[in-house]
Structure formats: structure tokens, C-alpha cells
N, C-alpha and C positions, 0 to 999 in steps of 0.2 A: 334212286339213291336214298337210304334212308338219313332220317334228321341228325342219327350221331356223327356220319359221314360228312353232310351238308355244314357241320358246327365246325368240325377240326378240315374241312379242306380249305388250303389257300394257294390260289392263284403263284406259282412261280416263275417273276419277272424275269424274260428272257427265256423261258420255253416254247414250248410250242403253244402257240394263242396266245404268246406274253406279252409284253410293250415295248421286248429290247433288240433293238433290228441285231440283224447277226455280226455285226462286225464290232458291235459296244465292246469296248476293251474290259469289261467286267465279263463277259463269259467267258469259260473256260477253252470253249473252243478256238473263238477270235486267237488266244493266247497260243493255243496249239496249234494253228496253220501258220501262226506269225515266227512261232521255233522251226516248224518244220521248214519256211520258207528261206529262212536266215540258214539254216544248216545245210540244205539243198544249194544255195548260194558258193556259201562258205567250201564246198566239197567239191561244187564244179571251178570254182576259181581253182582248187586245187588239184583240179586232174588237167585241166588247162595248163597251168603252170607246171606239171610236173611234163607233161607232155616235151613242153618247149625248155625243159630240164634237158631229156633224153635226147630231145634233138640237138642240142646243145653238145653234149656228152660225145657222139654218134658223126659229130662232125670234127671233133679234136680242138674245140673251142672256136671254129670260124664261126659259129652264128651267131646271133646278141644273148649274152649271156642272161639268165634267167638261174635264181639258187634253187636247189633244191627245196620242197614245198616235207618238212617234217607233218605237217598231219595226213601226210600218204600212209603213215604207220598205222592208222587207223583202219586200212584196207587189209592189212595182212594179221586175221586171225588167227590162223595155225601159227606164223610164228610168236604174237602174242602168248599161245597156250603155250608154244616150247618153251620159251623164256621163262613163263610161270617155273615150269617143272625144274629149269635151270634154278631160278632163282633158288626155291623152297629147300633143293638139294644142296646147292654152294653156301646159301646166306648170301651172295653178292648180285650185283644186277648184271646181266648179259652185256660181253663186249658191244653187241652190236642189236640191233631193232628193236634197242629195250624202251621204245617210246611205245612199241605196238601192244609191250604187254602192259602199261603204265594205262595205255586209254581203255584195253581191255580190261583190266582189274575196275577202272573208273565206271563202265560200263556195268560191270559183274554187280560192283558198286551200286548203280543207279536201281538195280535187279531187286536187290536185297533190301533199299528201302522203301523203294515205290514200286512196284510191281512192274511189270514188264514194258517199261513206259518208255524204256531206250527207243522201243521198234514203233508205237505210234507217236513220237513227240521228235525225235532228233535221226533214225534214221532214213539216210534217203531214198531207198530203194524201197522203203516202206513208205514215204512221200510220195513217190513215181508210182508204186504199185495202187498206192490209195486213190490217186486221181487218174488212174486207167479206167480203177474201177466205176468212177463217179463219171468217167466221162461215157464209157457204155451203157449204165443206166440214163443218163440222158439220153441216148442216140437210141437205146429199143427199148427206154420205157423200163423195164425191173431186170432184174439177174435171177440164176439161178442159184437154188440151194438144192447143194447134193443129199441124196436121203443114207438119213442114218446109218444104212450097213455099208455105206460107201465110205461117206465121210471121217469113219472113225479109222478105218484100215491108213487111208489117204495121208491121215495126219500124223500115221506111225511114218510116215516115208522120212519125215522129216529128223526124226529122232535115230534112222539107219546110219540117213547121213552124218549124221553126229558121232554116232560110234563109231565109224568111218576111219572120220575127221580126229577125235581123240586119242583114238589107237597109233596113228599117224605120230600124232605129236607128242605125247606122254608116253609112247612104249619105249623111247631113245634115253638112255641116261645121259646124264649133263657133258658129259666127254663127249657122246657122240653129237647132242646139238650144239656143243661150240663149233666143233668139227664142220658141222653142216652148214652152218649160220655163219661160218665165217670162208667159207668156203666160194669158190665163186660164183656158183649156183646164189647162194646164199646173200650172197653182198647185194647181188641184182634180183631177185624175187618181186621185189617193186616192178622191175622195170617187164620182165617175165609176165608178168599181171600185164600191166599195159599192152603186151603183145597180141596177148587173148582180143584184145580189143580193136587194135590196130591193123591187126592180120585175120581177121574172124575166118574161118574155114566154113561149107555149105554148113554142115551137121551145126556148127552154132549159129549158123544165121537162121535157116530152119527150127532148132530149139529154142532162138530167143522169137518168132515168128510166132510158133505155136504157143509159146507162154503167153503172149502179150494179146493174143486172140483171145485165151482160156481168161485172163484177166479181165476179160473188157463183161465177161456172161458171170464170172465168178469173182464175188468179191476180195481181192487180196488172197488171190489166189498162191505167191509164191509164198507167201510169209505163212499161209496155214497151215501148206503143205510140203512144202522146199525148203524152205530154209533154217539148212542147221545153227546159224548162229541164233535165232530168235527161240530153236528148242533150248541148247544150251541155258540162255539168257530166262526162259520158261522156268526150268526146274532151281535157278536159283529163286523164281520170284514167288515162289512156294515159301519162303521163310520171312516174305516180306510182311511187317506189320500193320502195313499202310494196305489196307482194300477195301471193295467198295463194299458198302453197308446198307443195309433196308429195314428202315421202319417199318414192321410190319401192323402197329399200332395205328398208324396215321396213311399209310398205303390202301389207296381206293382198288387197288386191281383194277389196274386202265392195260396194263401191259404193253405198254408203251416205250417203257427202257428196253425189256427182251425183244421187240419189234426194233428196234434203232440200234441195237448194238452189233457193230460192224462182225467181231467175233463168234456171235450168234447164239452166245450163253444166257439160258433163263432166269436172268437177275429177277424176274417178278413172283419167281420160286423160291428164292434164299434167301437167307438173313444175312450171313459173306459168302463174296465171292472169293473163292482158294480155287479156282481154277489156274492152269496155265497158259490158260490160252486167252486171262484178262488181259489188254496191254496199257490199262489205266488210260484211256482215253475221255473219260469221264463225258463219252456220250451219254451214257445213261442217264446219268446227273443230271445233263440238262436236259434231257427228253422227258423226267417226270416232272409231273404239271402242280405236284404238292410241295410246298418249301420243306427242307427238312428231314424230308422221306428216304431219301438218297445221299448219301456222301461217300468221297475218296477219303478216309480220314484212318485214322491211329485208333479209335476206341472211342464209345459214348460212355461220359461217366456213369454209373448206378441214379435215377431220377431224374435227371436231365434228358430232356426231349428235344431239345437244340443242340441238332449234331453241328451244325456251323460253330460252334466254340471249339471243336476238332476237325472241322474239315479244310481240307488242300485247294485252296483254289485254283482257276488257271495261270493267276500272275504269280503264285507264289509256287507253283510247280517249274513253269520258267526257267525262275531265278533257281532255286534245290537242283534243276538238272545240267544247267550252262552252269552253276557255280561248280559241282561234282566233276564236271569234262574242263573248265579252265583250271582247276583246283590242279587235276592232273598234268598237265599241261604245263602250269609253273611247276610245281615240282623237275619236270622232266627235264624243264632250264635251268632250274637253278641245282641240280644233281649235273647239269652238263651231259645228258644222254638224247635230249629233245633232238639232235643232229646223231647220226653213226659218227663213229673217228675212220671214214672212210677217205684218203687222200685223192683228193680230186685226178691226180696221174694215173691211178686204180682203173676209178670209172672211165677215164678217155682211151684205155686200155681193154676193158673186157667187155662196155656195154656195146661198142661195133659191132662186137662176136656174140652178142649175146643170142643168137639163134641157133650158135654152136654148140651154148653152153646145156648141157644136161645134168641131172642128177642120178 
């Protein structure tokens, strides 16, 4: 290491050989297992509750009543995009699941300012995918990484599905998804989702089987390559202003961050990261060993070498992404749309049948 290296390198507290065990509520990490934990929580309380909804519903009110759990809207992204497309066309908000486009937009939201931080900080199946991953490398030791001419095809899969999925929802004009959405397919879609789950068929217990094996050798395997809402959520966070950033002034080339980032993109190559496939986890961050070097931030002024007077922390990431998803959320109560105007005699009526029900 030469002596210009040896003058400007400094020890950053709470990295790797730092002095701040990992759970100090000043890394950024600590901050993000602590959302993701809270929101993994908060999602299963509500598939719990919504469970003992429909069984509720399914019995014509003999069981102990249980309300319906409104952050289920949060499950149903294609109606979310219908909604969108309703909205933009009408001016007005959809009779009905217009909570699921409210937390979508809040989501699209969270895309557009901080890069793609929905899918490593608040979603759960990116929580559950993340610790399949970490529990397979404990149990054989490392994972694998697909090579190159693999990997890139792999992660088109996920963008097919998306044009799929959009085509789906955006080719219906606003007459035809009221139509649909109000429809009894429509009403029950929630509950529809639940069945997937409740009734799994071989072909999904074998598909969620093989995923979760491919998970355990591949890191975050559905989110890299499956899943379309996190493409989607990607190419909005292409216009976000907040990304990670590299000193390449004060940067030793330890490559350290390109090693520890879960996504597997060569931060130890760029000055920003404009990938899509950042998810602002701001592992990096804390895996370089130099203060300074790295940050999730807005911009370093002209002369200033202290990117910390611009950078996001983990506590203040938190609060920007629970404030973004509650922000929505009042809104959607105080608009009166947080609940459908679905009369409970409805529900006690078609969710029985709802195995009959088709679209």
C-alpha cells in the first residue's frame, strides 16, 4: 500500500474489522433486518387474519368474527395496475381495491426516490427469500453464481413476466375494469389468492419445492429472476436520484463491496450505481473499510469529500420508507377507500362459492 493510500485511509467503524458488533443500532443493516422484521410481522399477522376473515365469511358468520385485514391490498398487484389505468383515464379512484393501487403507487413511489429498496428493506418474500439464502450458505458453506451467458438471459425471465402481467391489466379500458373489478370474480380476488394457498395443487407444491431448493445454492434466487413486481419496481428506480456512489479518490480497491453485494453488481468499477438490479441495501456501504468512500446519497457537492453531509443512513432510510407506505395508508382512510364498500351480505353470499367462481 503506498504512503498516499496509507495518509487518506480510515478505519470505518462498524465494517468489516470495525469495533461495532452488528446489531449497533447505527448500521445500516441492523436498521434493515429490523424493517424487514417488522414488515414480515405485520404481513403475516395479516394473512393470519385475513385467513380467519374468509373462514368467517365461508361459514355465514357462525365462527368468531375476525374484520377484514385492508393491508391484503397490498397482495393484489395487477389489480393495483388496473386501478392505475382506471384512475388516469376517469380522474377518479376505482369503486373498489383502490387501497391496492394506493400502496402500489406508494411502492412505485419508494422506487423513484430511493432505488429499488421496497424489495430489500420492506418486502417479505424478499425477507424469506433473503434468509433461505443465508441459511444455505451456512449449511454448505457458499452458493453458487450462475456464469455470465446464463445469468443475463435468466433475468430477462423476469421482465417476460411483467409484460405478461401489464398486458393483463393496462390493455382493458376503464369500463371494462370496473366491469371486472366489480364483478364477482372481482370482489373475491383476495380471497381467490388465498386459495392458491390453502388448496396448493402437486404442480405448486413441486414448484414452490424446487424454488426453495434453487434458493438455498442461489442467492435470492426468485427476486433476480422471477419476479415481476421487483422488474417493474427496477425500471422505475432508474430515475431515482438517490444511488450508491464511489469515491474513487479515497477508494483503496479492496473490492470488498463487489464481493458482499448480495445483487452481485461491480460497485468497485463505478462511480454510480444506475443499475436495476441495485435494491439499495447499502451492503456495500458497510462492507468498505474506508469512511466516506461509499454512500447511498443524492449527490456529493463540487469539493467536498465528505459524502456523509449527503448520505442516507440506515435509521433515516426506515423512517423515508415506513413514512412513504403509512403516508399511503392515511390517505386511503381518510379518502374512505382503505376498506372496499363491499356489504358484508355480498361476501357471506359468493365467498362459499368462491371455487365456482371464474373469470
Amino acid at each position: 500500500m503506498t504512503e498516499k493510500v496509507r495518509t487518506r485511509w480510515q478505519r470505518r467503524p462498524g465494517t468489516t474489522g470495525g469495533k461495532r458488533p452488528w446489531n449497533d443500532w447505527r448500521n445500516a443493516s441492523t436498521w434493515r433486518k429490523a424493517t424487514q422484521l417488522l414488515l414480515l410481522a405485520i404481513n403475516i399477522y395479516i394473512g393470519v387474519t385475513f385467513y380467519y376473515w374468509v373462514r368467517y365469511c365461508e361459514s355465514g358468520g357462525a365462527t368468531l368474527f375476525v374484520p377484514r385485514p385492508g393491508g391484503i391490498e397490498g397482495w393484489l398487484p395487477i389489480a393495483g395496475l388496473m386501478n392505475i389505468r382506471y384512475t388516469l383515464e376517469t380522474g377518479v379512484l376505482p369503486p373498489i381495491h383502490a387501497a391496492s393501487m394506493l400502496l402500489l403507487v406508494a411502492f412505485i413511489v419508494i422506487s423513484l426516490l430511493l432505488k429499488k429498496s421496497f424489495c430489500s428493506w420492506l418486502c417479505p418474500v424478499g425477507t424469506i427469500s433473503e434468509l433461505t439464502g443465508n441459511l444455505g450458505k451456512k449449511g454448505f458453506g457458499r452458493q453458487v453464481t450462475l456464469p455470465r451467458w446464463l445469468d443475463i438471459p435468466m433475468r430477462g425471465l423476469k421482465y417476460l413476466l411483467l409484460s405478461f402481467f401489464l398486458y393483463i391489466a393496462l390493455s382493458m379500458p376503464a369500463t371494462g375494469i370496473q366491469y371486472f373489478l366489480t364483478s364477482a370474480y372481482g370482489i373475491i380476488i383476495d380471497v381467490k389468492m388465498l386459495a392458491f394457498f390453502r388448496h396448493p395443487g402437486s404442480v405448486t407444491l413441486a414448484s414452490v419445492a424446487i424454488l426453495v431448493v434453487i434458493s438455498l445454492f442461489v442467492h435470492n434466487a426468485w427476486c433476480r429472476y422471477l419476479c415481476p413486481y421487483g422488474a417493474l419496481l427496477g425500471l422505475f428506480s432508474l430515475l431515482s436520484p438517490v444511488k450508491i456512489r464511489r469515491n474513487a479518490d479515497s477508494c483503496i480497491d479492496c473490492g470488498k463491496c463487489a464481493k458482499n453485494c448480495p445483487s452481485r453488481i461491480p460497485v468497485d468499477k463505478l462511480i454510480q450505481v444506475r443499475t436495476v438490479e441495485c435494491t439499495g441495501c447499502m451492503t456495500c456501504v458497510e462492507s468498505c473499510p474506508v469512511a466516506s468512500t461509499l454512500t447511498f446519497s443524492l449527490h456529493t457537492p463540487p469539493g467536498n469529500t465528505d459524502k456523509r453531509q449527503s448520505a442516507l443512513s440506515g435509521m433515516m432510510m426506515t423512517v423515508l420508507l415506513l413514512g412513504i407506505v403509512f403516508a399511503a395508508v392515511g390517505f386511503a382512510v381518510y379518502a374512505g377507500v382503505w376498506e372496499s364498500p363491499v356489504p358484508e351480505n355480498l361476501y357471506f353470499r359468493i365467498i362459499p362459492q368462491a371455487g365456482m367462481i371464474g373469470h
